[in-house]
N, C-alpha and C positions, 0 to 999 in steps of 0.2 A: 820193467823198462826203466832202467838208469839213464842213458845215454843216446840222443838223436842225433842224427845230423841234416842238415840242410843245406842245399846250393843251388844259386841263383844261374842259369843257364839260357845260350843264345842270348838274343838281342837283349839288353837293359831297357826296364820299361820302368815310370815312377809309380811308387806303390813297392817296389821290392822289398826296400826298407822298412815300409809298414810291416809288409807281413814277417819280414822276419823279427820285427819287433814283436808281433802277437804271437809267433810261434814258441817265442822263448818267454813271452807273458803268460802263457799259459801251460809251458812246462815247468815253470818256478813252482805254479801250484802244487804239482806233483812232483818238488821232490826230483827234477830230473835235469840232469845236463844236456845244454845244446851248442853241435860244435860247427863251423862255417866252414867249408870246404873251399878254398880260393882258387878263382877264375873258372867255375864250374865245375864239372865232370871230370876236366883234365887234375884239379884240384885232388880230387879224390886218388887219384895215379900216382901224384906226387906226394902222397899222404901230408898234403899241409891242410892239418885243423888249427883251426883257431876257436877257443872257449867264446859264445857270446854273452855276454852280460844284458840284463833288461833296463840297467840306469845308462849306461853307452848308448844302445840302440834308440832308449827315448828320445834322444838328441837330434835322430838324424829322421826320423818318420817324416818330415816334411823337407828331406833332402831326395833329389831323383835319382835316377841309377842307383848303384848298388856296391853297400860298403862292400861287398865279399870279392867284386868285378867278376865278370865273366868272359869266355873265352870259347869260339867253336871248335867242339874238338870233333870232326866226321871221324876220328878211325874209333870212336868208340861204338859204332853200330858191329866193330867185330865183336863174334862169341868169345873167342881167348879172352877179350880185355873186359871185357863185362862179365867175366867169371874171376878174374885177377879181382877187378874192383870190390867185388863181393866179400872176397879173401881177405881185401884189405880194412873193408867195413867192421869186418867179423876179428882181424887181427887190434882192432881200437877197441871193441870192444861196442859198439854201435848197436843198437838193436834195432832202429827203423831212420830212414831218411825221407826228409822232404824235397821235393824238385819245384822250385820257379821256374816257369818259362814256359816257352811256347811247342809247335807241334815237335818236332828235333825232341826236344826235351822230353816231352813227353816219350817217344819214342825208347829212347835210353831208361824213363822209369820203369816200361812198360818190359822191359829185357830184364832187368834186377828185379822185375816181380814173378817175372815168369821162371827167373832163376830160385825164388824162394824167399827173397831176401823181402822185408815190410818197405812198401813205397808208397807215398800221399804226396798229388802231383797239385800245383795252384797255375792257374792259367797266368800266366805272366807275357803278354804281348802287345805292343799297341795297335798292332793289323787286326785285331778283333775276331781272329778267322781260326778261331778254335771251333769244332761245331759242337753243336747241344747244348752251348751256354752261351745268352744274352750275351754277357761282355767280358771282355778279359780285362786285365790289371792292370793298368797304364792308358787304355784307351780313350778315357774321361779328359784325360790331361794330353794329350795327344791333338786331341778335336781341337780344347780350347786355345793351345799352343798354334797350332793351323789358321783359326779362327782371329785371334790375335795379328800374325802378321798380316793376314789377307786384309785384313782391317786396315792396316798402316798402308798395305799397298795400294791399296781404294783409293787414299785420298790422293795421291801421287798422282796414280792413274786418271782420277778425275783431271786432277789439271791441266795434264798435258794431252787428254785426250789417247791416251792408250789403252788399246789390246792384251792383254796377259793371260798369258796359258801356263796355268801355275799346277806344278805336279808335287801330289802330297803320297806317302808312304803308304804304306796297306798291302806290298806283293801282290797277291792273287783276290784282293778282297778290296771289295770298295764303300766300307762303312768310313774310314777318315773321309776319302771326296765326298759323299753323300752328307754327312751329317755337316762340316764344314762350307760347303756349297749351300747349300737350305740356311743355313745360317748366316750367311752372310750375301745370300741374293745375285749368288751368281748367275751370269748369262745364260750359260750350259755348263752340266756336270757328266764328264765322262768316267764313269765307276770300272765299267767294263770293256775289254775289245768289241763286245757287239753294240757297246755305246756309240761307239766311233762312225761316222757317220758324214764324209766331207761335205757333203752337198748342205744337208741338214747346216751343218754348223757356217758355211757361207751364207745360207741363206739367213741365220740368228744376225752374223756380225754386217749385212749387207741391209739389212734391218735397221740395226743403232748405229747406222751409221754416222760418223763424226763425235759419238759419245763414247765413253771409257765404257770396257768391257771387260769381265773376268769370265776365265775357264777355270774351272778344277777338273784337274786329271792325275788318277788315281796311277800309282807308277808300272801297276801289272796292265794296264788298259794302252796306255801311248806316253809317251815321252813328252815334256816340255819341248823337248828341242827338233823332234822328230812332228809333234803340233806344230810349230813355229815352219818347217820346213813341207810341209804338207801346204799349210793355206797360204804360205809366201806363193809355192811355184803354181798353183791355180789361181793367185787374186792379187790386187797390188794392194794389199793390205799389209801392213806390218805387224808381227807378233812379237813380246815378247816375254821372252820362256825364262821362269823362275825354277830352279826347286828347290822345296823349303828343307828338303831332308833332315839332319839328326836335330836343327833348331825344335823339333815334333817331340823329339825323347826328352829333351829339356828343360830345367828350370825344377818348380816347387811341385807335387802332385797335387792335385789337385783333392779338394774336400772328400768326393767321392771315392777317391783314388786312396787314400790315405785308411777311411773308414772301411771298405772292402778290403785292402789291406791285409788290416791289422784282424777284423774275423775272419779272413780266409788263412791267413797265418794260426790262430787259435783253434779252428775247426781242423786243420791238418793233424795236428797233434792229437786232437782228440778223437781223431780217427783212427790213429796209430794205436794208439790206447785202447780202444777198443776193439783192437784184432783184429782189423780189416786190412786190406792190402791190394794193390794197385788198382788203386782209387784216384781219382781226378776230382775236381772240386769243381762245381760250375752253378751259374746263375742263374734261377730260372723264375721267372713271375715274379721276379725280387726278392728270393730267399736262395740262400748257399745250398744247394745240395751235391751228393757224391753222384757218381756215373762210374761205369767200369773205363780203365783209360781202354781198352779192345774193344768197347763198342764207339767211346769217343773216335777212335783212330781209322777207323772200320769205316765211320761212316761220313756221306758226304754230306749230308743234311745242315748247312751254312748259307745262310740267307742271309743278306744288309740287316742288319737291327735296329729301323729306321726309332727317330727320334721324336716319333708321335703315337 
């Protein structure tokens, strides 16, 4: 094995940079080039590689998003084009690639492995909602990003005596509102639509009454603004609707974020290495281990990963 490649795909989470710092720290060991396919998947179509270097990369490990950018490309779930990309892998001269990102991603690794081609996939998402693995890559720094503003909005809210139904990111998953809510003492935390609950939540705000109040609601669950017009037209209560959105993907990763990383970047490659192939990398009891990405994808087993 001479030559890898790696692209960071779907949404930008912090921690990308780690890993593909450790991916390329731990191919230098072996003597092997690693090359960054730019704005994902589409990257590889357009055959732009870029060589990465380990002194570059050490620069940026505590930078978020992702030096390589990514970009959603949906027409690569065709077979034409995922047999092209193959082509193209094998026309560089590439003998195995790594995928960052999240389910999408994984998806597209899970198609180049099935086509033949070596793939080692890193959970790269701050929605947390890969299942069979504790936590994905970004989501550490995600919470505390959330945690942070809600903070600043506290004190606001205290003074004036307001309402806020603040919607954080997560899609279909509600480990950001759970973990961020418990954290910060929120009034009610709606993770999910069976969360939702008008009565319940009049009766919380009709409760503290004339005191500041926050909601966390997760964005697959109800809307800031869709909260806000729900308890207006039953109560003469005022809400108002935040969303914190990509301020969540933003800033430095965080310690954990950085450290996960940089071994899930080094365990990829050494996965590769040792001849395995469509492979996902996930968290469990606090140590990295592999899972096949077809039962990861397969299955629904995705529970909150609460923070106790």
């Amino acid at each position: 094995m001479k030559k890898l490649a790696v692209i960071t795909s779907g949404g930008d989470s912090p921690g990308m940079n780690a890993a593909l710092f450790g991916a390329v720290k731990e191919a230098a060991q072996h003597e092997i080039q690693v090359f960054g396919c730019v704005n994902g998947y589409i990257g590889i179509m357009k055959e732009e590689f870029i060589l990465l270097a380990e002194t570059e990369l050490s620069k940026v490990i505590d930078v978020g998003g992702t030096v390589l950018g990514t970009q959603r490309f949906p027409e690569f779930a065709e077979k034409d084009i995922q047999t092209k990309a193959v082509e193209i892998l094998k026309k560089h001269a590439i003998d195995g690639l790594v995928v960052i990102g999240g389910d999408g991603s994984y998806q597209g690794a899970k198609a180049l492995a099935q086509l033949g081609f070596p793939v080692a996939a890193i959970p790269g998402t701050i929605d947390n909602d890969i299942s069979l693995t504790d936590i994905t890559l970004g989501f550490h720094t995600a919470v505390e990003n959330a945690v942070d503003a809600i903070d600043k909005i506290k004190t606001s809210a205290a003074s004036h005596k307001h309402i806020f139904g603040i919607e954080v990111m997560g899609r279909q998953a509600s480990d950001i509102a759970i973990w961020a809510g418990l954290a910060t003492a929120a009034d009610g935390i709606i993770g999910t639509s069976k969360d939702w609950n008008l009565e319940k939540v009049l009766e919380i705000i009709k409760r503290s009454a004339g005191k500041s109040q926050i909601f966390i609601l997760a964005e697959g669950a109800i809307s800031a603004e869709k909260f806000k017009t729900e308890i207006e037209s039953h109560s003469e209560f005022k809400i108002h609707p935040l969303v914190l959105g990509h301020i969540q993907r933003g800033g430095k990763p965080s310690v954990t974020d950085r450290i996960m990383g940089i071994q899930f970047g080094k365990q990829s490659v050494k996965t590769l290495l040792e001849g395995r192939s469509g492979i996902c990398l996930a968290v469990l009891d606090n140590r990295i281990v592999e899972l096949e990405l077809a039962e990861v994808l397969s299955s629904s087993d995705k529970k909150p990963f609460l923070p106790f």
